[in-house]
N, C-alpha and C positions, 0 to 999 in steps of 0.2 A: 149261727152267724147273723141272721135275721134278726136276732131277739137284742141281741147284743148294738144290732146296727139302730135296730128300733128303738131301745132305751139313752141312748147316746145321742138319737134326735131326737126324742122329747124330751129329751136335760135342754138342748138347746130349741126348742121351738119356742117361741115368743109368746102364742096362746097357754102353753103350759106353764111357763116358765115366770113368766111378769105378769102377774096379777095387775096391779095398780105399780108400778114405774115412780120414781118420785120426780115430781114436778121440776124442769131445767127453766133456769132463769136466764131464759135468749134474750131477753133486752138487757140485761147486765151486762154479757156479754158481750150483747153491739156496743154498747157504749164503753166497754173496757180494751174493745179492739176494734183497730182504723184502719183494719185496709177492710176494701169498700168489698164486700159479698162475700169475703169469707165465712161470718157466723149462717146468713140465707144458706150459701150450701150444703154449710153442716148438719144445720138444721133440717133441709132437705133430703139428705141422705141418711139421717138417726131416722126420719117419720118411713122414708122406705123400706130401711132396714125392721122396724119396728111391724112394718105392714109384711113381711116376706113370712114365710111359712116353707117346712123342711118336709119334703114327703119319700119315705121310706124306700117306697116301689122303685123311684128313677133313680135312687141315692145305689141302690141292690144289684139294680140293673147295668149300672156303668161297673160296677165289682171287675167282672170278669171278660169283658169286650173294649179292646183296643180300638180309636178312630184310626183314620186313614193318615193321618197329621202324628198318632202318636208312631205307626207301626214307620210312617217316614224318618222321623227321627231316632227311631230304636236302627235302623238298618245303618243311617251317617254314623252313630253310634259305633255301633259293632264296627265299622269298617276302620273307622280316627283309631279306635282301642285294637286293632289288628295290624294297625300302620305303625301305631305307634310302639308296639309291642317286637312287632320285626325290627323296628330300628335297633329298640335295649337291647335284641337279644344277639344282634350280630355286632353290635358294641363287646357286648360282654361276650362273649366265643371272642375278639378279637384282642381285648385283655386279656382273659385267660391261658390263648395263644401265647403271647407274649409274657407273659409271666414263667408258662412252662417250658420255655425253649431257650432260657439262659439268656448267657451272654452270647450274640452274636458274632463279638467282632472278636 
């Protein structure tokens, strides 16, 4: 699973992957778009994304340990799909009730 997780980030690592990037024409694009700071951001966040780097060990590590926020939400979970699973099923017991008892009147 290691090998697997490890080849998967260095398909996407930015040092392995982009050699030489082809050159973005940001001033074409300020000039071809007018609201005011949106090409800077973009631009901003390509050069971080460009600078970030993928490392294997913490990627490995989250695998198999739940935070304290997931294991909260896994318990809300469980409890809506227990709630809501009593409701269907004493719906349906109270159909099938009534389908197998005829005519009443």
């Amino acid at each position: 699973m290691h090998s697997q997780l490890q080849s998967l980030l260095d398909y996407y690592n930015v040092d392995k992957q982009v050699k030489d990037p082809a050159a973005i024409d940001w001033k074409s694009y300020k000039e071809r778009i007018h609201t005011d700071g949106v090409v800077d951001k973009i631009h901003a966040k390509y050069e971080k994304f460009l600078a970030s780097e993928y490392t294997v060990d913490s990627a490995v590590g989250r695998l198999g340990a739940a935070s304290e926020k997931i294991k909260a939400l896994d318990i809300a979970l469980q409890y809506n799909y227990m709630l809501h699973y009593s409701h269907y099923f004493e719906h349906l017991i109270t159909m099938e009730t009534l389908t197998n008892i005829g005519d009443v009147t």
